[in-house]
C-alpha positions in Angstrom: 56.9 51.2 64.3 56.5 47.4 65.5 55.0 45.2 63.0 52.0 44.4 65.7 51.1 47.8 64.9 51.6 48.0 61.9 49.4 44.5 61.2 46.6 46.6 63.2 47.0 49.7 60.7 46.3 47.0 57.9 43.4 45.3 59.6 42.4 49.2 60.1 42.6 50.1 56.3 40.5 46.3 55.4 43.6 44.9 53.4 45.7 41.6 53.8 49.9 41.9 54.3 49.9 40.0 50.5 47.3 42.8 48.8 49.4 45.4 50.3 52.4 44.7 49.3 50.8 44.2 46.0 49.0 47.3 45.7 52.1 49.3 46.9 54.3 47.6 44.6 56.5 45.4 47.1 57.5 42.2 47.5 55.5 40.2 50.0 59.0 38.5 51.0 60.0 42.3 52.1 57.4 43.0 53.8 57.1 39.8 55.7 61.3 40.1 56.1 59.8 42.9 58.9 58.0 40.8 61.2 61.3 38.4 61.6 63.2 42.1 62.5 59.9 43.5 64.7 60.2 46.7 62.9 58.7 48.4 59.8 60.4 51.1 58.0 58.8 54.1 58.4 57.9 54.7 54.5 55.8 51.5 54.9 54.1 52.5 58.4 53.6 56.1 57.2 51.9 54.3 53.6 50.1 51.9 55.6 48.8 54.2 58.4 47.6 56.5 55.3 45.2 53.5 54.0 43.8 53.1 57.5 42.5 56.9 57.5 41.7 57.0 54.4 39.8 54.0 54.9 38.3 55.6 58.0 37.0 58.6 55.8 35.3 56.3 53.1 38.2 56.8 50.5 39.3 54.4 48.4 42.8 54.6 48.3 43.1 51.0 46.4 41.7 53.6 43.2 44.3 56.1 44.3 47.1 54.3 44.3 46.0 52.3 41.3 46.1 55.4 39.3 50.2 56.2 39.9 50.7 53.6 38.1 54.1 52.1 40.5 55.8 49.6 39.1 57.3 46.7 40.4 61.2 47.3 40.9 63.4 44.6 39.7 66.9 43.7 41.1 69.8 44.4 38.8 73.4 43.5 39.0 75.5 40.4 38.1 74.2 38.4 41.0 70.6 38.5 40.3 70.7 38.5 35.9 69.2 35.4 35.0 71.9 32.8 34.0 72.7 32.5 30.5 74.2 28.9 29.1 77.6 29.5 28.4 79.4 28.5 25.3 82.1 25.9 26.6 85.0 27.8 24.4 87.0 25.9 22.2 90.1 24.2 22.9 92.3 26.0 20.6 96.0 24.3 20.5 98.7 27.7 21.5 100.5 28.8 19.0 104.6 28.0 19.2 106.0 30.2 16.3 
């Protein structure tokens, strides 16, 4: 789906790009990250064309999705740990024996 479309879906379904992403658990940088490519995956379209109809048929679906209780994925890895302060070791002279 194009992310015109998809921006109509969420004017559709009443909710801004940053409540979206919030409600759905997302980082807004994501979702932004698909206007630069023009394209939205189509887990988000399919999610955001949902809202609209629900929307459409007087259902919340902010209470819906409120009650699956998503959570917020983290990344993991070395690359994205927060840095620790590392000990500078000490210089220990070699041992010649």
């Amino acid at each position: 789906m194009k992310f015109i479309e998809f921006k109509k879906l969420l004017l559709d379904a009443e909710i801004s790009l940053p409540k979206f992403s919030y409600l759905i658990k997302v980082s807004d940088k994501n979702i932004q990250s698909y206007k630069k490519k023009g394209e939205v995956p189509n887990a988000v379209a399919s999610v955001a064309a949902c809202f609209a109809r629900l929307h459409q048929e007087n259902i919340d679906y902010r209470e819906l999705i409120s009650e699956l209780n998503l959570e917020k994925k983290t990344k993991k890895g070395a690359g994205f740990a927060k840095k620790q302060r590392r000990q500078k070791p000490t210089k220990t002279k070699p041992d010649i024996s």
